[in-house]
Backbone as a printed PyTorch tensor [residue, N CA C, xyz], in Angstrom:
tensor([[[70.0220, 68.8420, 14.6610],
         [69.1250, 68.3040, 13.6640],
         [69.4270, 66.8250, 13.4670]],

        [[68.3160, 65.8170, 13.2320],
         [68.8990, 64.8020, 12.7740],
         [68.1560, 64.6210, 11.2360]],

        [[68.5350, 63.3360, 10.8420],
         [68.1900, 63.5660,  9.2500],
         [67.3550, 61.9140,  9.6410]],

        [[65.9060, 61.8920,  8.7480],
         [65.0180, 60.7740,  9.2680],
         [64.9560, 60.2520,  8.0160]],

        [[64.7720, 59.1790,  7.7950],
         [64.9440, 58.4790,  6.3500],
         [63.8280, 56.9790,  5.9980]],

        [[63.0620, 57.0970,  5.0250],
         [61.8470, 56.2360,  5.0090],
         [62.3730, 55.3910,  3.8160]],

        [[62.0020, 54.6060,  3.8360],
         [62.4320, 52.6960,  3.2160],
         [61.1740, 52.2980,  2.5200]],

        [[61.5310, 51.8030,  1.6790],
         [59.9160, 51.0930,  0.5570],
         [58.9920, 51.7250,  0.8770]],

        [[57.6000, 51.0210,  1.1100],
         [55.8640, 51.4590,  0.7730],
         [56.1320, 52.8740,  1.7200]],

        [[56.8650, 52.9180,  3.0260],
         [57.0120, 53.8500,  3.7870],
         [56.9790, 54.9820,  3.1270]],

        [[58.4840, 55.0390,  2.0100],
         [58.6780, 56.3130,  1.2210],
         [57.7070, 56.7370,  0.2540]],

        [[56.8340, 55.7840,  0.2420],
         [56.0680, 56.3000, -1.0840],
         [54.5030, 56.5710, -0.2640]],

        [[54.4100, 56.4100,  1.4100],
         [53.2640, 57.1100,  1.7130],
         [53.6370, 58.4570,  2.3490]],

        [[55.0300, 58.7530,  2.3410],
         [54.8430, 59.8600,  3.0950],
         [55.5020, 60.9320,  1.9020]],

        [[55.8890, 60.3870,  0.6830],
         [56.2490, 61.0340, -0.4240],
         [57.8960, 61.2690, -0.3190]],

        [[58.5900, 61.4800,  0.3860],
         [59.8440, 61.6550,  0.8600],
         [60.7950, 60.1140,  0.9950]],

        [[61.9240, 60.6120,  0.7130],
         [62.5630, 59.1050,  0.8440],
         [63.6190, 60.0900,  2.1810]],

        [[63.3140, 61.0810,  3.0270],
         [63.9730, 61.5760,  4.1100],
         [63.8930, 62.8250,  4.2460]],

        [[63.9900, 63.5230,  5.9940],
         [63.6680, 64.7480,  6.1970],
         [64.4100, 65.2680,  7.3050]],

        [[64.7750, 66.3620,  7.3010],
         [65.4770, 66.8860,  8.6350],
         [65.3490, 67.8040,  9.8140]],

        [[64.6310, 67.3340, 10.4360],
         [63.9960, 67.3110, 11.9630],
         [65.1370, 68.7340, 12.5850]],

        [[64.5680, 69.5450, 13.3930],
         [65.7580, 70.1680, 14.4490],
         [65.1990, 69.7000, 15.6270]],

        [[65.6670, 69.3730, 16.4440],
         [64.8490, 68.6900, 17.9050],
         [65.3220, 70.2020, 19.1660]],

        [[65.8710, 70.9920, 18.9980],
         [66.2040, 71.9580, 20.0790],
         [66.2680, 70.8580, 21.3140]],

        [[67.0000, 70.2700, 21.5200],
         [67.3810, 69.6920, 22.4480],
         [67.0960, 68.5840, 22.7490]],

        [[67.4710, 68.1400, 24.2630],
         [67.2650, 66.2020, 24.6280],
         [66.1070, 66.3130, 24.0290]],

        [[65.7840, 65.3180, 23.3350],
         [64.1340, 64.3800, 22.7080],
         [64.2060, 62.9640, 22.8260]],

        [[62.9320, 62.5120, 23.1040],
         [62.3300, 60.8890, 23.2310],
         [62.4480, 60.2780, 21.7250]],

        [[62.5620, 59.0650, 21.2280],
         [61.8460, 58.9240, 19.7700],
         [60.6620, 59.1670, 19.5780]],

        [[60.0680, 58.8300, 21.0690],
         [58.5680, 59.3000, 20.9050],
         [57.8790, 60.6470, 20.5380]],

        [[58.8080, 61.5360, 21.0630],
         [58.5620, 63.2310, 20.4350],
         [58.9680, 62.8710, 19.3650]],

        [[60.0980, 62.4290, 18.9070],
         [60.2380, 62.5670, 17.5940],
         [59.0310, 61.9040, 16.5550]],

        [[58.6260, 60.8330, 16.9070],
         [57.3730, 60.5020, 16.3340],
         [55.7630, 61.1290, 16.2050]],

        [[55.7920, 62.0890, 17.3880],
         [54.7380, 62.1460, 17.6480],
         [54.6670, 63.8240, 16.8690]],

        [[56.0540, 63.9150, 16.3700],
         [56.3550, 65.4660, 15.5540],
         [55.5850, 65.1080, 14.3550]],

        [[56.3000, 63.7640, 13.8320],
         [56.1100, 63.2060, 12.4630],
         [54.6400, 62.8530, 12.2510]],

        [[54.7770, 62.4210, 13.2110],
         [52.9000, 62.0240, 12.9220],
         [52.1070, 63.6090, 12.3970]],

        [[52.6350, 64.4900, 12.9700],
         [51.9340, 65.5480, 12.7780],
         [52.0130, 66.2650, 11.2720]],

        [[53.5840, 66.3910, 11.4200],
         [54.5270, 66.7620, 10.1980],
         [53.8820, 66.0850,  8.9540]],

        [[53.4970, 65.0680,  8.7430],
         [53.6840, 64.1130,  7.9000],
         [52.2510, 62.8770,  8.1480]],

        [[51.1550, 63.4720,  7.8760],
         [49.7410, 62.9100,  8.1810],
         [49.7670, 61.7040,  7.5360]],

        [[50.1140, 60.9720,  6.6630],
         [50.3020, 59.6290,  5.9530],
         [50.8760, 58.7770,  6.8800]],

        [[51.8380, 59.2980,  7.7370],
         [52.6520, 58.3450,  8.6150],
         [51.8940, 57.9920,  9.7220]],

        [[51.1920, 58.7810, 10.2050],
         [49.9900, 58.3280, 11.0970],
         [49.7250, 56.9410, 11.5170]],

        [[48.9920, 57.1450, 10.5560],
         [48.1760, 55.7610, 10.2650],
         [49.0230, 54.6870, 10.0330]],

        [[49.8860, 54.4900,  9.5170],
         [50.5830, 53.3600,  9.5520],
         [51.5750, 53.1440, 10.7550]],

        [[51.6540, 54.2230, 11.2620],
         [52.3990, 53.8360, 12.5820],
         [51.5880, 53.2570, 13.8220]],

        [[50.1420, 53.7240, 13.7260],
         [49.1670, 53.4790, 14.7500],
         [48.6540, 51.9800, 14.4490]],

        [[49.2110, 51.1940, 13.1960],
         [48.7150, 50.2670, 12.8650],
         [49.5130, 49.1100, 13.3860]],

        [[51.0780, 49.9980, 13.4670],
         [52.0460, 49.1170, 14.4180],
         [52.6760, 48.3030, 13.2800]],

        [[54.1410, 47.6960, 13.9560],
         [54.3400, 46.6370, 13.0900],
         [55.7400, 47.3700, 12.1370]],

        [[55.7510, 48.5670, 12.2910],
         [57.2430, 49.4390, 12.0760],
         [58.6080, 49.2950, 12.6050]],

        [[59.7190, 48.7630, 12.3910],
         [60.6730, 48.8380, 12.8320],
         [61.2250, 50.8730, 12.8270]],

        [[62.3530, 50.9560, 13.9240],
         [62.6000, 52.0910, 13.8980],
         [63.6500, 52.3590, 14.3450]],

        [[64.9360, 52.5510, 13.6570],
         [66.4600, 52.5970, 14.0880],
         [66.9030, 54.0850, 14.2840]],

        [[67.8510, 53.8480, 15.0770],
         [68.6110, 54.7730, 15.3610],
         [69.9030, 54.5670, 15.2500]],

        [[70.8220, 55.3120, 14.4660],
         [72.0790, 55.1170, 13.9560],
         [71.9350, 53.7300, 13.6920]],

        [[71.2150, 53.2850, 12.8430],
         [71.2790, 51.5570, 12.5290],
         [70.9470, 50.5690, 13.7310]],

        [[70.6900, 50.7390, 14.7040],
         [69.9670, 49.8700, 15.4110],
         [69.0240, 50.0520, 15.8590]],

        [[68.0270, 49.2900, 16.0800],
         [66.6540, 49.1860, 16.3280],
         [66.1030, 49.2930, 18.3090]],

        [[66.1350, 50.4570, 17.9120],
         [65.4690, 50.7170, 19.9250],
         [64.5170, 50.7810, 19.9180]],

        [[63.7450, 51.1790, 21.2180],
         [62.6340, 51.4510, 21.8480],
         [61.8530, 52.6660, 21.6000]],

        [[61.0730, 53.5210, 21.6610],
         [60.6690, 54.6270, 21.9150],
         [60.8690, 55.4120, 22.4600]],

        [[61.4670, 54.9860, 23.5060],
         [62.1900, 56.1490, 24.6930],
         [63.2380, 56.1360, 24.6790]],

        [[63.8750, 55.7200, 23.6070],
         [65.2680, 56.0680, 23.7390],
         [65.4260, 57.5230, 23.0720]],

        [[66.5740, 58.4800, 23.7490],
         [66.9850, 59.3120, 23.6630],
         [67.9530, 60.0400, 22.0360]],

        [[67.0880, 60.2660, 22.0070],
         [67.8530, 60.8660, 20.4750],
         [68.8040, 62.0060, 20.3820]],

        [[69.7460, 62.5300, 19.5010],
         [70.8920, 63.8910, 19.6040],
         [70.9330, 64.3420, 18.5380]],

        [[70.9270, 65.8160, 18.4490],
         [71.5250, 66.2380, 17.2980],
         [72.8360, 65.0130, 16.4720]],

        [[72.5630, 65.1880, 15.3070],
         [73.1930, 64.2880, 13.9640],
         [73.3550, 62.7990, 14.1650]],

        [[71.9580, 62.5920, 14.9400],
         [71.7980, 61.0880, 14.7800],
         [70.9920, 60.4200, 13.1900]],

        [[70.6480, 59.6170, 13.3160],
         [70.2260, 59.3390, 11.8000],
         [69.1700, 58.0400, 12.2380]],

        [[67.7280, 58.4060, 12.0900],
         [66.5650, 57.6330, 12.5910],
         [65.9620, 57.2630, 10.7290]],

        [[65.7880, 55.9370, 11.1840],
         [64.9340, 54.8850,  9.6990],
         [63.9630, 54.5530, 10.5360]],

        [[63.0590, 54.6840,  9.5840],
         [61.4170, 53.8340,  9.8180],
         [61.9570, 52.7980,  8.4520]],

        [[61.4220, 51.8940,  9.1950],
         [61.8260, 50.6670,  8.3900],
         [60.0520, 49.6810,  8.2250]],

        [[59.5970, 49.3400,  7.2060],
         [58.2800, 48.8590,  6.9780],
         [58.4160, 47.1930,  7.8110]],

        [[57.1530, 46.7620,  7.9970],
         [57.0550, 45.1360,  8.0830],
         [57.5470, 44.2820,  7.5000]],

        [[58.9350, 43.2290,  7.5490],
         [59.2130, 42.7960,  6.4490],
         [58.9160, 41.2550,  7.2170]],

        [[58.6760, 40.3860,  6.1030],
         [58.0910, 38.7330,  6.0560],
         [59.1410, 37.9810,  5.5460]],

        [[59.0440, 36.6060,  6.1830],
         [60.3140, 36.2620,  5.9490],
         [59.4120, 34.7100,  6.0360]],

        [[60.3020, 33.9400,  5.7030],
         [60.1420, 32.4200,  5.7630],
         [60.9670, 31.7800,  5.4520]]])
């Protein structure tokens, strides 16, 4: 299982400030996303809109990176800076 955890406007569209996934084995982030999208219809749309950071154990990968039981995945919102 890993435990998935949502950050600002994030937590408050998908109602949860975190949730815990069982993946039965090797998974993509992309399965893992493409669970959530399902799991969790609010997240959808803002993921398809792009513009999401998305860590794994605190650093920020790709989509295809490989996820494990008791890893710990953040969706992290758009943040602006100047």
């Amino acid at each position: 299982m890993v435990k998935v955890k949502f950050f600002a406007v994030l937590k408050g569209l998908v109602g949860k400030e975190e949730v815990t996934v069982d993946l039965g084995g090797e998974t993509t982030l992309e399965q893992l996303i493409e669970k959530l999208k399902t799991d969790l219809p609010p997240l959808k749309d803002i993921i398809q809109k792009g513009g999401i950071l998305i860590s794994v154990n605190q650093e920020v990968v790709e989509k295809d990176a490989i996820i494990q039981d008791g890893d710990e995945i953040a969706f992290l919102p758009p943040f602006a800076g100047g």
